[in-house]
Structures are given as structure tokens and as C-alpha cells.
C-alpha positions, 0 to 999 in steps of 0.5 A: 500500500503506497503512501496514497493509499493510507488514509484514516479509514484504513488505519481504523479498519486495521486496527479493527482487524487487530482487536478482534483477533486479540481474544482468539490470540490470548486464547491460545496462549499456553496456561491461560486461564477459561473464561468462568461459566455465566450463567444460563439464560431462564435458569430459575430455582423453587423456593417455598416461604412463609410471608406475612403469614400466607405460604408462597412459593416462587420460581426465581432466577437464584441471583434475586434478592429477598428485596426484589423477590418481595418488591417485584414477584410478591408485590409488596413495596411497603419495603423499601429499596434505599442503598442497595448495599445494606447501608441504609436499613429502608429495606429491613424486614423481619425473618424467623424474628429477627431483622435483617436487610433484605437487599443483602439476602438472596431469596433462595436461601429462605427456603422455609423461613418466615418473612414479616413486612411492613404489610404484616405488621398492621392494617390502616383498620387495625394498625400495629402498637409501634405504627401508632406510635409513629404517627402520634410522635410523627417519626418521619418526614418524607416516610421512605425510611419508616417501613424498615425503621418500624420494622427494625423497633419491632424486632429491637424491643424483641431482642431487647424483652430476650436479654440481648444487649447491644454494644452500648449494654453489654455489660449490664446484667438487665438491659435499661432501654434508654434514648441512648440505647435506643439510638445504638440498637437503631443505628443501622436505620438512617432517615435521611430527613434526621427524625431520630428525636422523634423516632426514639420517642415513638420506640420509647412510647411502644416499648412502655406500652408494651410493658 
């Protein structure tokens, strides 16, 4: 090829050339490592759990997240998708009693567990002690937050009523539930809207009617 001939477009068409052959190249190159196996397209997994006290069961592709098998095949967006990355607590629920974020949990290893969310915590006609609370104290602002944090209080006050203690407790032989530990036991819920104050005082409100 003469100088006439090399233009830009056959130095892109060469290099082109080049790029396609590198994968083909680095695969004959001696110890080279195999790709990993992706997974198949439509490959999906059964799974059978208790949610909110009726028996579901789904068939899932098993990279799902409790959080999306919730939100997106079981329709129940009460809980909420916040950080994604089990930072934030807007998608705590509460499985077999005790709370976990729901982002950070695949539904297939729940086989047989029992899920409460937010929808099974009360009705707009029969309303849960600690949703009461909330509203009475209003312990929110723009309400993103609340699901996971009602559902977190609920499970608090459980561990706490078993003799749990939490860092701000453990060396107490009887747990005292003070704004202080209230505030330590929450502290991986965030409300981005800082309701804490009032959020602690609905927790403290449910917490002494439930005594």
C-alpha cells in the first residue's frame, strides 16, 4: 500500500482487524486461564416461604434478592429499596424474628423461613402498637425510611424483652432501654430527613406500652 493509499479509514479498519483477533490470540496462549461459566439464560430455582403469614412459593432466577423477590414477584413495596448495599436499613424486614436487610439476602436461601413486612405488621383498620406510635410522635418526614425503621423497633424491643444487649449494654446484667440505647440498637436505620428525636420517642412510647 503506497503512501496514497493510507488514509484514516484504513488505519481504523486495521486496527479493527487487530482487536478482534486479540481474544482468539490470548486464547491460545499456553496456561491461560477459561473464561468462568455465566450463567444460563431462564435458569430459575423453587423456593417455598412463609410471608406475612400466607405460604408462597416462587420460581426465581437464584441471583434475586429477598428485596426484589418481595418488591417485584410478591408485590409488596411497603419495603423499601434505599442503598442497595445494606447501608441504609429502608429495606429491613423481619425473618424467623429477627431483622435483617433484605437487599443483602438472596431469596433462595429462605427456603422455609418466615418473612414479616411492613404489610404484616398492621392494617390502616387495625394498625400495629409501634405504627401508632409513629404517627402520634410523627417519626418521619418524607416516610421512605419508616417501613424498615418500624420494622427494625419491632424486632429491637424483641431482642431487647430476650436479654440481648447491644454494644452500648453489654455489660449490664438487665438491659435499661434508654434514648441512648435506643439510638445504638437503631443505628443501622438512617432517615435521611434526621427524625431520630422523634423516632426514639415513638420506640420509647411502644416499648412502655408494651410493658
Amino acid at each position: 500500500m503506497t503512501s496514497k493509499e493510507l488514509t484514516r479509514r484504513t488505519i481504523l479498519q486495521g486496527g479493527a482487524a487487530v482487536a478482534a483477533s486479540a481474544p482468539m490470540m490470548a486464547a491460545g496462549v499456553a496456561g491461560a486461564a477459561p473464561a468462568p461459566p455465566r450463567q444460563q439464560a431462564g435458569t430459575k430455582m423453587a423456593v417455598g416461604l412463609s410471608v406475612n403469614g400466607r405460604d408462597v412459593h416462587l420460581d426465581i432466577d437464584p441471583r434475586t434478592s429477598l428485596l426484589d423477590a418481595l418488591r417485584e414477584h410478591l408485590r409488596l413495596t411497603g419495603t423499601k429499596k434505599g442503598c442497595d448495599h445494606g447501608q441504609c436499613g429502608a429495606c429491613t424486614v423481619i425473618v424467623n424474628g429477627r431483622r435483617i436487610n433484605s437487599c443483602l439476602s438472596l431469596a433462595v436461601m429462605h427456603e422455609g423461613d418466615t418473612v414479616t413486612t411492613i404489610e404484616g405488621l398492621g392494617t390502616p383498620e387495625k394498625l400495629h402498637p409501634m405504627q401508632k406510635a409513629f404517627i402520634v410522635h410523627d417519626g418521619y418526614q418524607c416516610g421512605y425510611c419508616t417501613p424498615g425503621q418500624i420494622c427494625s423497633a419491632v424486632a429491637m424491643l424483641d431482642e431487647v424483652e430476650a436479654g440481648m444487649p447491644s454494644h452500648a449494654s453489654e455489660d449490664l446484667d438487665k438491659v435499661s432501654l434508654t434514648e441512648e440505647e435506643i439510638r445504638e440498637r437503631m443505628s443501622g436505620n438512617i432517615c435521611r430527613c434526621a427524625a431520630y428525636p422523634n423516632i426514639v420517642a415513638a420506640i420509647r412510647n411502644a416499648a412502655e406500652a408494651k410493658a
